[in-house]
C-alpha positions as CSV (number, residue, x, y, z in Angstrom):
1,X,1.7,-70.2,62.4
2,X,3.9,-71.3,64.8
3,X,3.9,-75.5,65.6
4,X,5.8,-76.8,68.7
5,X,8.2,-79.9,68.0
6,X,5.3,-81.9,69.6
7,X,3.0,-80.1,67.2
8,X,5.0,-80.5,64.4
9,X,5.3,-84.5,65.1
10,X,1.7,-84.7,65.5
11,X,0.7,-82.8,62.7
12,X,-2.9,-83.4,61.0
13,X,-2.9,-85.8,58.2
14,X,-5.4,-86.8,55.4
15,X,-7.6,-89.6,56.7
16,X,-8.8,-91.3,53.6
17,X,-10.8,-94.3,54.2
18,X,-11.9,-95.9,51.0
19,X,-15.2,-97.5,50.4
20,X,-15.3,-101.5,49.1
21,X,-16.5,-101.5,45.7
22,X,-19.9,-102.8,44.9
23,X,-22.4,-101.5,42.5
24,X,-26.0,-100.8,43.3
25,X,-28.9,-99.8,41.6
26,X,-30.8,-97.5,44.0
27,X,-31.8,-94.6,42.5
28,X,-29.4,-91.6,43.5
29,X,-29.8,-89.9,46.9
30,X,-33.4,-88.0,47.6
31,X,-35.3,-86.8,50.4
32,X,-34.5,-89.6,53.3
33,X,-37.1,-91.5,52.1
34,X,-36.5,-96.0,51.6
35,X,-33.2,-96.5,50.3
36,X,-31.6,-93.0,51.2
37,X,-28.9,-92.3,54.1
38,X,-31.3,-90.6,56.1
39,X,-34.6,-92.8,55.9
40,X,-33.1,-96.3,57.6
41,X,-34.2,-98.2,54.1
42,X,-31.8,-101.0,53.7
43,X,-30.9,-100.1,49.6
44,X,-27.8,-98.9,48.9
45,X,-27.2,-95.5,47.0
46,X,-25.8,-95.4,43.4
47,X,-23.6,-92.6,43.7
48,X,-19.3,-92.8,43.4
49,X,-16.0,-90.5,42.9
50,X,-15.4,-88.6,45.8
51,X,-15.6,-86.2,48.4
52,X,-12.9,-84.5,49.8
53,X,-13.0,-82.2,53.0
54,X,-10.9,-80.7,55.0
55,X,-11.3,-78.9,59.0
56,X,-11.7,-79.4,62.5
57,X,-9.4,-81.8,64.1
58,X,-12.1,-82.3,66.9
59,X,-14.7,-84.4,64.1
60,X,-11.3,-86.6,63.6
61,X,-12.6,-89.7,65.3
62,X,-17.0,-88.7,64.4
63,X,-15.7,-88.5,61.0
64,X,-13.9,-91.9,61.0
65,X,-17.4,-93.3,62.1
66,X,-19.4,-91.3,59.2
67,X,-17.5,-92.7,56.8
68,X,-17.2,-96.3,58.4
69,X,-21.2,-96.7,58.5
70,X,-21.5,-94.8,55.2
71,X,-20.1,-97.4,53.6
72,X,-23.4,-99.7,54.0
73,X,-25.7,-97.0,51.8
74,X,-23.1,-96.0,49.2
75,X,-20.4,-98.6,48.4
76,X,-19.1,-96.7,45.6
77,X,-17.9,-93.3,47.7
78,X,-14.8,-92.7,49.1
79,X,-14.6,-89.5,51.4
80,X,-11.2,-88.0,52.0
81,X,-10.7,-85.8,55.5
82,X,-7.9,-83.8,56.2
83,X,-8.1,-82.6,59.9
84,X,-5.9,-79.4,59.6
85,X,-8.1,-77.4,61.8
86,X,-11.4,-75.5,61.9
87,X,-9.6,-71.5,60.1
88,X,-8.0,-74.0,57.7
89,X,-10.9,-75.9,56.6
90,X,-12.6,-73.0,56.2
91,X,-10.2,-71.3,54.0
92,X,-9.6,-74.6,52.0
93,X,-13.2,-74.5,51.1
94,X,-13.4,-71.0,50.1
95,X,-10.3,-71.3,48.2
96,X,-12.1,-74.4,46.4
97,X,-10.0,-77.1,47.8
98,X,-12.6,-78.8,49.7
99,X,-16.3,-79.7,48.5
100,X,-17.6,-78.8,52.2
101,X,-15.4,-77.8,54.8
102,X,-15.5,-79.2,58.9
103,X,-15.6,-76.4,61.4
104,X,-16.1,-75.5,65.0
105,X,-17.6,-72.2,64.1
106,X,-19.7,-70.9,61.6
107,X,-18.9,-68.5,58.6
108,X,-18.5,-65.1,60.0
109,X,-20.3,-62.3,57.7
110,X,-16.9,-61.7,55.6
111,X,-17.0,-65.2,55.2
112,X,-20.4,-66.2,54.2
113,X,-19.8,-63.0,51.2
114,X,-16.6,-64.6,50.1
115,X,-18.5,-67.9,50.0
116,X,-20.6,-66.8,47.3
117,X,-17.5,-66.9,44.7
118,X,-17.3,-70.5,44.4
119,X,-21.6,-71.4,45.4
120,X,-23.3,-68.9,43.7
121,X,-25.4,-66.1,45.1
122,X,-27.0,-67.9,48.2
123,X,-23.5,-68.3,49.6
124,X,-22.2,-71.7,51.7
125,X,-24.8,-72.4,54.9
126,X,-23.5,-74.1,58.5
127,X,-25.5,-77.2,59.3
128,X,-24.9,-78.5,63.2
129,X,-22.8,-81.8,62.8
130,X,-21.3,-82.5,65.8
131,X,-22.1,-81.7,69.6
132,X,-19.2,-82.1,72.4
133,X,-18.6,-80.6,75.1
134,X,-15.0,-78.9,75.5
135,X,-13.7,-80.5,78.2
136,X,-10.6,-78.2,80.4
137,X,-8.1,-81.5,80.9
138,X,-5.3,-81.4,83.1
139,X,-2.1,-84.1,84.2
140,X,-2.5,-85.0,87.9
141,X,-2.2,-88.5,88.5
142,X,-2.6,-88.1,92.4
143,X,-5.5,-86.0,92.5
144,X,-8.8,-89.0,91.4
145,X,-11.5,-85.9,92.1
146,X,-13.0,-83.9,89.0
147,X,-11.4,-80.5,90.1
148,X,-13.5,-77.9,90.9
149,X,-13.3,-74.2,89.2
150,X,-15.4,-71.5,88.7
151,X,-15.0,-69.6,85.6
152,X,-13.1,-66.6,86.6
153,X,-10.5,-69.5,88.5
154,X,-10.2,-71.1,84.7
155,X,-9.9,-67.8,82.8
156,X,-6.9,-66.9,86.2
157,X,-5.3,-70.2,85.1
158,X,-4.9,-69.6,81.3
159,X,-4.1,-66.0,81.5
160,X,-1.5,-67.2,83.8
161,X,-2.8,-65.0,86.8
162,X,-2.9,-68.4,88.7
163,X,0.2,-70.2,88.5
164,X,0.3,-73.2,90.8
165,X,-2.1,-76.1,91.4
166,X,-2.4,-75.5,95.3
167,X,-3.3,-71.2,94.8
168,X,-6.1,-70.9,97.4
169,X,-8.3,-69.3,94.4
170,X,-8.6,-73.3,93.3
171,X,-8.3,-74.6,96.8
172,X,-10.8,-73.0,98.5
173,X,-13.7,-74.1,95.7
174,X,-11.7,-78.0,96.4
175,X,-12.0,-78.7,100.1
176,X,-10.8,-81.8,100.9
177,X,-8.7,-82.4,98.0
178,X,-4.7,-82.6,98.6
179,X,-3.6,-80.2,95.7
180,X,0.1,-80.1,94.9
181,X,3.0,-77.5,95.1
182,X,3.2,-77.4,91.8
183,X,3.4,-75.2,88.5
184,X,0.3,-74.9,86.3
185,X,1.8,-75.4,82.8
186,X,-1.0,-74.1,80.4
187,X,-0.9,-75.6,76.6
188,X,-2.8,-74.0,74.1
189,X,-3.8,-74.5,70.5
190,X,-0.8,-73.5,67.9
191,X,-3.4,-73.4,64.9
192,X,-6.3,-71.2,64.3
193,X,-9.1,-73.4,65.7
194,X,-12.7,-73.5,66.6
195,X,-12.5,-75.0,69.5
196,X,-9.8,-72.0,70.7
197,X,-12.9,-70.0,69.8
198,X,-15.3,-71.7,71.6
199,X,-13.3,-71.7,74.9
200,X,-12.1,-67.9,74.5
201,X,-16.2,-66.9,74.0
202,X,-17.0,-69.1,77.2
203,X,-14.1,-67.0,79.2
204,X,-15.1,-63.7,77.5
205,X,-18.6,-63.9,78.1
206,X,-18.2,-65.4,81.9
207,X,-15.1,-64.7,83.2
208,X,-14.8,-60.9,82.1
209,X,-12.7,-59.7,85.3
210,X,-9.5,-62.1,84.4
211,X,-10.6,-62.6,80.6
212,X,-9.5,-59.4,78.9
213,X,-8.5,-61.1,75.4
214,X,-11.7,-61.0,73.8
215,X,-12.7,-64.0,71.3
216,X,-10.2,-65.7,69.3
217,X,-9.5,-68.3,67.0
218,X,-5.7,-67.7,67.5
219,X,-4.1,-67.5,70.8
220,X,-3.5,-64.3,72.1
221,X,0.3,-64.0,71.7
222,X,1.0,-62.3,74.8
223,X,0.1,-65.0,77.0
224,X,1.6,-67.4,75.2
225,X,2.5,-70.9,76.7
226,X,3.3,-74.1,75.7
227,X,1.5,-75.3,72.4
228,X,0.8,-77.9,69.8
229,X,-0.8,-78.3,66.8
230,X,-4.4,-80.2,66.4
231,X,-6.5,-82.0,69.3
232,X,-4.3,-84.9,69.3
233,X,-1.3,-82.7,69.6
234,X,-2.4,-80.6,72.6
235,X,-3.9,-83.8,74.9
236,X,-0.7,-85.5,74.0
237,X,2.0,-82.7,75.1
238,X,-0.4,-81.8,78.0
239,X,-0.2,-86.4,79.0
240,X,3.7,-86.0,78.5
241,X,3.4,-82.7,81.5
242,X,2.9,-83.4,84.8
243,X,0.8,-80.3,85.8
244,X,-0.4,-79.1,82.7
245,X,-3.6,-78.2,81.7
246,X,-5.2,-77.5,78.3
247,X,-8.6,-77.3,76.5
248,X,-9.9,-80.0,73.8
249,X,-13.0,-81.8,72.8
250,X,-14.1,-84.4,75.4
251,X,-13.8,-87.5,73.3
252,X,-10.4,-87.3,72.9
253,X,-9.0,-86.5,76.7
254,X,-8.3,-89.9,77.2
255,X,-7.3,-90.5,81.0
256,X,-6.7,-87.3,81.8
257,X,-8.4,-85.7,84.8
258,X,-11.2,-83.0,83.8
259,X,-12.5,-79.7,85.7
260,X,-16.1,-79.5,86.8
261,X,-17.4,-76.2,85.9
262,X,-19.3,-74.1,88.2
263,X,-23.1,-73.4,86.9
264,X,-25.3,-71.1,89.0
265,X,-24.5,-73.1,92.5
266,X,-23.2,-76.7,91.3
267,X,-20.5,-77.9,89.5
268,X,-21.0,-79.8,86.8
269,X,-18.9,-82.5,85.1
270,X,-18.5,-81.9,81.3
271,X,-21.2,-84.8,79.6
272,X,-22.9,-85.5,76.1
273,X,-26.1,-84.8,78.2
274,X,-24.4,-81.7,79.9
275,X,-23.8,-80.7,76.4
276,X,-27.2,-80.8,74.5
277,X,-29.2,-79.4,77.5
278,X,-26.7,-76.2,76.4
279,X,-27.5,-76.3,72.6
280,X,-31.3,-76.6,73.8
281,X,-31.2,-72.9,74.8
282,X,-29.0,-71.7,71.9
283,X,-30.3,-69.0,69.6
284,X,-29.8,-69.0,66.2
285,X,-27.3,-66.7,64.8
286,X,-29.6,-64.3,62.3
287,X,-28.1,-63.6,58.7
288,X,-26.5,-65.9,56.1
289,X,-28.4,-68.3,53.3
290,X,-32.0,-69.2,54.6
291,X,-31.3,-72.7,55.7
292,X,-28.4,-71.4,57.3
293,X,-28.5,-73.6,61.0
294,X,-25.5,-71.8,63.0
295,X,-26.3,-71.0,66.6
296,X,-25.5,-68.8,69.9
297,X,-25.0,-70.2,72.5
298,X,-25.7,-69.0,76.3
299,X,-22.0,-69.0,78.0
300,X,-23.5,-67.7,81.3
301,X,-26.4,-69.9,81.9
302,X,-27.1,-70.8,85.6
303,X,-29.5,-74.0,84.7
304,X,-29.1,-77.0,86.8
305,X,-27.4,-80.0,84.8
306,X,-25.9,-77.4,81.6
307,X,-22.2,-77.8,80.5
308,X,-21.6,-74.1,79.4
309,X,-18.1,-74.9,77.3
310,X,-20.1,-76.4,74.3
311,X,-18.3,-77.2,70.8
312,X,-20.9,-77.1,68.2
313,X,-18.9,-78.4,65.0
314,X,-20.6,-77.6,61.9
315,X,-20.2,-78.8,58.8
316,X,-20.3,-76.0,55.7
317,X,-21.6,-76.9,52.4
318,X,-22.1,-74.7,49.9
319,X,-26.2,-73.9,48.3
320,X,-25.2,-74.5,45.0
321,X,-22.5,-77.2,43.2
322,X,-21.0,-77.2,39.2
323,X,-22.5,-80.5,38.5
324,X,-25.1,-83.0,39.5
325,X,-22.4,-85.9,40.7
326,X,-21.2,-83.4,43.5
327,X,-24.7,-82.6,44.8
328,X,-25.9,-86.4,44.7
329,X,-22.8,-86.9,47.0
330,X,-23.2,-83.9,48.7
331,X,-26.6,-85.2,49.3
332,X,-25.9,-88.7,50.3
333,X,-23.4,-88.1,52.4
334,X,-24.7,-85.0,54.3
335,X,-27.6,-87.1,54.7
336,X,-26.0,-90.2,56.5
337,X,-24.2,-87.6,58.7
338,X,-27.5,-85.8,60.4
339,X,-29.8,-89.1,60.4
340,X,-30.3,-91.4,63.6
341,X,-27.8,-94.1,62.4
342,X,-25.1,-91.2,61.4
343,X,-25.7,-89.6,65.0
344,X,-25.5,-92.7,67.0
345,X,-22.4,-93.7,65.0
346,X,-20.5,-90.5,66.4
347,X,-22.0,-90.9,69.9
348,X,-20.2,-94.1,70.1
349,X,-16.9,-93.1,68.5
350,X,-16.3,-90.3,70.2
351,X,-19.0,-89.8,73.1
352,X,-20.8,-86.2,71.4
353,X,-24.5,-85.4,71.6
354,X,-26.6,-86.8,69.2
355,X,-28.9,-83.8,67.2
356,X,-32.8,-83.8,68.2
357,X,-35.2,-85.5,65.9
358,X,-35.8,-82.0,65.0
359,X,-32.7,-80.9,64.4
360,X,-32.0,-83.6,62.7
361,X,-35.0,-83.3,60.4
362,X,-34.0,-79.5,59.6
363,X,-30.4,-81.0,59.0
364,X,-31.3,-83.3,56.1
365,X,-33.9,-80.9,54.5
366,X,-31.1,-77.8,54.8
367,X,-28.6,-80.7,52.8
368,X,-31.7,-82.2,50.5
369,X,-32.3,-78.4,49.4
370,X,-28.7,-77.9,47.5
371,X,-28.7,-77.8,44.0
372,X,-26.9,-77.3,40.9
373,X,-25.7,-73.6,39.4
């Protein structure tokens, strides 16, 4: 793995936020019904010890929230996140380091097998969690307009085929705007990471003329640029670089400027709304444990109003648990996570789009349908 000396400075550590200590006696966590995390009853939830997690940097600050407002149903839990990145989450909780694992994609096939060493014969499943929209955020603190770019201009930017900020492939879609004489310095994820994924399937599905590096969770090494490790560490080196440009989950762009996208004939500013009308037309990947939720989504759409660079961050847990503590927190937690009060709590932490009711509904059940081996 190779880690920048911004990445290394920045490097993802644990957040451990631990619960006040008060004991209630509500019955342990059920079916989001009174008194549960996902049925808005004011009890609290008699379960303790904890949970510990590890994943995708880009549920940092969603997760932060979680835990905050979890705090209300179950006094007694503390939850321990380690935000090493999507690949390393997942191969902390197939290795048995983490109870469920934080990821911006889903178990691949090979995965979803090896799950089924550590949670039995119906595997691990991917529940939605977390919907953002990846936002393509660049340093230009003269230019105030959203820049425009197609998605053949964005995948000529990162495979380095466009170089400066004033090449007349990004003028010409930017009339008006003064765009400087400058070098396009591209910063890309060090770490194997979902949201590298997500970007490279957007550029490999829409941009297949200047996109010829298929889709990746690693960068491909022979464009390599500038990197850092984490969300924080790429929007940080790319805020120290006049003209550079990199990809990260909206939330945590900060004051940086941010690309519209060209859909069909408009372009479209990345948004929470953006980013759900997207998820509304994803299919659902086919395979894996029956409440398995993972989903497809459509890179090339041309519908008015869709964000097409959509991070769908899923949380993994497995079907089956050793013992009846681990589900009952399993349970409570997951629960408090994919109910109304869990969703709005990440909408205002970090600006991502809240689940359906239906989806939300399906979320809970997938989580209230774990058991014990």
């Amino acid at each position: 793995m190779k880690i920048s000396r911004v990445g290394a400075f920045l490097a993802a550590i644990t957040v451990s936020i631990s619960l006040a200590a008060c004991q209630s006696d509500a019955p342990p966590a059920g079916g989001g019904g009174e008194g549960t995390p996902g049925g808005g009853g004011e009890s609290q939830v008699s379960v303790s010890g904890t949970l510990t997690a590890g994943g995708a940097s880009s549920q940092e600050a969603a997760m932060t929230a979680w835990v905050q407002g979890f705090r209300s149903v179950a006094p007694d839990m503390q939850v321990q996140y380690n935000p090493v990145g999507s690949g390393s989450g997942r191969e902390g909780f197939l290795a048995g380091q983490y109870t469920f694992a934080g990821s911006d994609a889903s178990l691949d096939e090979e995965e979803y097998e090896a799950s089924k060493e550590i949670c039995g014969p119906g595997g691990a499943f991917n529940v939605p969690a977390y919907i953002s929209p990846v936002a393509v955020a660049y340093n230009l603190p003269d230019v105030s307009e959203n820049i425009k770019m197609d998605a053949e201009t964005i995948a000529g930017v990162f495979a380095k085929k466009i170089t400066k900020w004033n090449d007349p492939k990004i003028a010409e879609q930017n009339e008006g705007v003064e765009l400087p004489d400058l070098n396009i310095t591209t910063v890309h994820r060090s770490d194997s990471s979902g949201t590298t994924e997500n970007f490279t399937d957007y550029l490999t599905a829409a941009a297949p003329t200047n996109w010829t590096y298929d889709v990746v969770e690693d960068w491909p090494a022979e464009i390599a640029s500038e990197n850092a490790q984490g969300t924080g560490g790429v929007v940080g080196l790319v805020s120290q670089t006049e003209g550079a440009i990199t990809y990260a989950d909206a939330s945590a762009v900060g004051e940086l400027g941010t690309v519209a996208v060209k859909v069909g004939e408009e372009y479209v500013p990345y948004s929470a709304a953006a980013a759900a009308k997207a998820v509304e037309t994803a299919n659902r990947v086919e395979g894996g444990a029956e409440v398995n939720m993972a989903v497809e989504l459509d890179r090339t759409s041309t519908e008015a109003g869709t964000y097409p660079i959509v991070l769908v961050s899923y949380h993994i847990f497995c079907t089956t648990y050793s013992d009846e503590e681990t589900v009952n927190r399993v349970k409570a937690f997951g629960s408090y996570v994919f109910s109304e009060a869990g969703q709005a709590a990440s909408e205002k932490a970090a600006g991502s789009a809240p689940l359906s009711p239906a989806l939300s509904e399906e979320a809970i059940a997938a989580v209230e349908s774990i058991t014990t081996a």
